[in-house]
MARMARMAR-902561 format. One record per residue (C-alpha): z, y, x; residue in one letter; residue number from 1. Coordinates in steps of 0.2 Angstrom, whole numbers, plus 5000, padded with zeros to 4 digits. Each point is the difference from the previous one (the first is absolute). Layout:
<lumros>
@c3=Z c2=Y c1=X aa=A i=NUM
...
</lumros>
This chain:
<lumros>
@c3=4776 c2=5217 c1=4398 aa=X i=1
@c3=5014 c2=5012 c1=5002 aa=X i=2
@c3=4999 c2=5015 c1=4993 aa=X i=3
@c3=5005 c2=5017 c1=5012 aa=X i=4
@c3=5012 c2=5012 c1=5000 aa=X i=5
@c3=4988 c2=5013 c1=4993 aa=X i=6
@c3=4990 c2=4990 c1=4989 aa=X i=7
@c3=5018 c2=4993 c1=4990 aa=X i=8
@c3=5005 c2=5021 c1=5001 aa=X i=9
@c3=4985 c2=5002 c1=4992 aa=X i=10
@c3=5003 c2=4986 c1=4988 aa=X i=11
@c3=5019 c2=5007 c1=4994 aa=X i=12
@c3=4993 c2=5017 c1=4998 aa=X i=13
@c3=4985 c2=4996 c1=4989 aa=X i=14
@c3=5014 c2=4991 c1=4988 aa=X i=15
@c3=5008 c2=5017 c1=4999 aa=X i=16
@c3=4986 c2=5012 c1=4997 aa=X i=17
@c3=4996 c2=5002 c1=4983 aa=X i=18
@c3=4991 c2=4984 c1=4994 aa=X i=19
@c3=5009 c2=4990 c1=5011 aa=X i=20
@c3=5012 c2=4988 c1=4994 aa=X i=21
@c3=5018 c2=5008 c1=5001 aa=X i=22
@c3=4994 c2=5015 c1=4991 aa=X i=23
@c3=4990 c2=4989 c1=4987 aa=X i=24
@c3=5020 c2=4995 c1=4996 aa=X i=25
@c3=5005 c2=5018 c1=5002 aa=X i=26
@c3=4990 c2=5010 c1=4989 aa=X i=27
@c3=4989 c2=4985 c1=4990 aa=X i=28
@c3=5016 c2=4989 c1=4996 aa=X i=29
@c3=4987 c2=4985 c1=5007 aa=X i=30
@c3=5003 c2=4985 c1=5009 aa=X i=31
@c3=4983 c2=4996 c1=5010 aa=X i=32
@c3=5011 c2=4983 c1=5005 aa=X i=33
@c3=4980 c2=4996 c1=5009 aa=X i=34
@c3=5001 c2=5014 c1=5011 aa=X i=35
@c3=5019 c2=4999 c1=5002 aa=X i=36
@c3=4998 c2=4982 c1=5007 aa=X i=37
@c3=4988 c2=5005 c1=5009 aa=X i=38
@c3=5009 c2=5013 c1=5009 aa=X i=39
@c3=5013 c2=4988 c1=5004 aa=X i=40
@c3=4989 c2=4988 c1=5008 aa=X i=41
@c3=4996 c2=5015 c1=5011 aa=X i=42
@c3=5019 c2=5003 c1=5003 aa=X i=43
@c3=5001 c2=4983 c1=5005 aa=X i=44
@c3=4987 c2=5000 c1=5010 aa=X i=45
@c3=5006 c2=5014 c1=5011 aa=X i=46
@c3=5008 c2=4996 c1=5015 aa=X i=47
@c3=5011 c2=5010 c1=5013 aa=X i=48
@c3=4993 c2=4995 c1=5018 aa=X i=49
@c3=5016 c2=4999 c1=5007 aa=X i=50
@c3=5020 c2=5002 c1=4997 aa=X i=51
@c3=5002 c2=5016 c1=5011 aa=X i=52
@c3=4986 c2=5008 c1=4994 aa=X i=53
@c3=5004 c2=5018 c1=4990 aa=X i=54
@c3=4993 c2=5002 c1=4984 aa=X i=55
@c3=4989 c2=5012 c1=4992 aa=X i=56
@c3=5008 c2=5012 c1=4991 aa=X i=57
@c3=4987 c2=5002 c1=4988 aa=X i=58
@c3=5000 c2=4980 c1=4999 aa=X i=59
@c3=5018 c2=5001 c1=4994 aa=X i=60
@c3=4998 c2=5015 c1=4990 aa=X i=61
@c3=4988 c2=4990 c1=4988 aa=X i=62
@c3=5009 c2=4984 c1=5002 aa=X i=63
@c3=5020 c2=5002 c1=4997 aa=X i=64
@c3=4997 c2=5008 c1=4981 aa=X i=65
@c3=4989 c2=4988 c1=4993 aa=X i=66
@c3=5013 c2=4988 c1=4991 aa=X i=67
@c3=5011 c2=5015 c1=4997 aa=X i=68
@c3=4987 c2=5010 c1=4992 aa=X i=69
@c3=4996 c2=4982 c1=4991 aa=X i=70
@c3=5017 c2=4998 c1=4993 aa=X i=71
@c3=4999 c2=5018 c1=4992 aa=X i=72
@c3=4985 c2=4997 c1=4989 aa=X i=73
@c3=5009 c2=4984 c1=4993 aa=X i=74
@c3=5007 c2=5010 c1=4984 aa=X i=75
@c3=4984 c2=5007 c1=4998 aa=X i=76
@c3=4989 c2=4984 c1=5001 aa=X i=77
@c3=5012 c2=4990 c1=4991 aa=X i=78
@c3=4995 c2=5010 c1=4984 aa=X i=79
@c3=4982 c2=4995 c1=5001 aa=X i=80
@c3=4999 c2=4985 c1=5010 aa=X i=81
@c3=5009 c2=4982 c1=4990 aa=X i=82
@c3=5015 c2=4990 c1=5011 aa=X i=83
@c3=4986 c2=4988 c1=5008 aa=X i=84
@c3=4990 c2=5014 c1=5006 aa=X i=85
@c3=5017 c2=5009 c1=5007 aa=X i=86
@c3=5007 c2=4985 c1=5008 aa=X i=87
@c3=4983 c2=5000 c1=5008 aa=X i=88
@c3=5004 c2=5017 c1=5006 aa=X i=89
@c3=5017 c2=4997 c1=5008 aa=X i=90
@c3=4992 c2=4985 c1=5009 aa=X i=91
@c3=4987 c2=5012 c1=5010 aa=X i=92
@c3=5015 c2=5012 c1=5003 aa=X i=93
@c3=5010 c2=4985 c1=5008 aa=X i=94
@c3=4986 c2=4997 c1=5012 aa=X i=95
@c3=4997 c2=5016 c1=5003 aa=X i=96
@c3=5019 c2=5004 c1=5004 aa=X i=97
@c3=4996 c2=4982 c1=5011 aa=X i=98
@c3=4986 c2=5006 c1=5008 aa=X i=99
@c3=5007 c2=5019 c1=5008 aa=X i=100
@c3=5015 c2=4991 c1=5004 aa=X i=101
@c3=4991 c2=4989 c1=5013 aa=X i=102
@c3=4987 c2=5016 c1=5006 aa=X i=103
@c3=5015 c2=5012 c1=4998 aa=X i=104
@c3=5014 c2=4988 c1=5007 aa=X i=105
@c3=5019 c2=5003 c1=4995 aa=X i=106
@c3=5011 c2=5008 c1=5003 aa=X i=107
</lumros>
């Protein structure tokens, strides 16, 4: 089943409200690496109708920071979290950076 428009909006913002899993890394120094696989099946599962189509700029808006934002709690989570756990960590990122690249496109 593919998910809408809306409902993956909805999905991206609920990860940034405050239980959500981006902020969990922000303010909680935690890795819910559950929810964050989760979320990146939903990523994966969204699709772009077509190549011409214009995205929505809240879309992009919740999209293009995620690895970015990611990387930044890296020092952070590195203090609590051992090297497993952290490679773990960059191996989501990589798929998320993946992921947006093929909603977003390149440049």
């Amino acid at each position: 089943m593919m998910i809408t428009l809306n409902e993956f909006i909805d999905t991206l913002d609920n990860e940034w409200s405050e239980t959500g899993f981006f902020e969990k890394l922000r303010y909680d120094n935690i890795i819910d690496f559950d929810r964050g696989f989760e979320l990146l099946e939903n990523v994966k599962s969204f699709q772009i109708n077509e190549e011409k189509e214009l995205i929505n700029r809240k879309l992009v808006s919740l999209l293009w920071y995620i690895p970015q934002f990611m990387e930044w709690q890296k020092e952070r989570l590195s203090e609590k979290y051992d090297n497993e756990l952290m490679k773990k960590y960059n191996k989501i990122i990589g798929h998320f950076n993946n992921e947006i690249e093929r909603i977003l496109g390149l440049p």
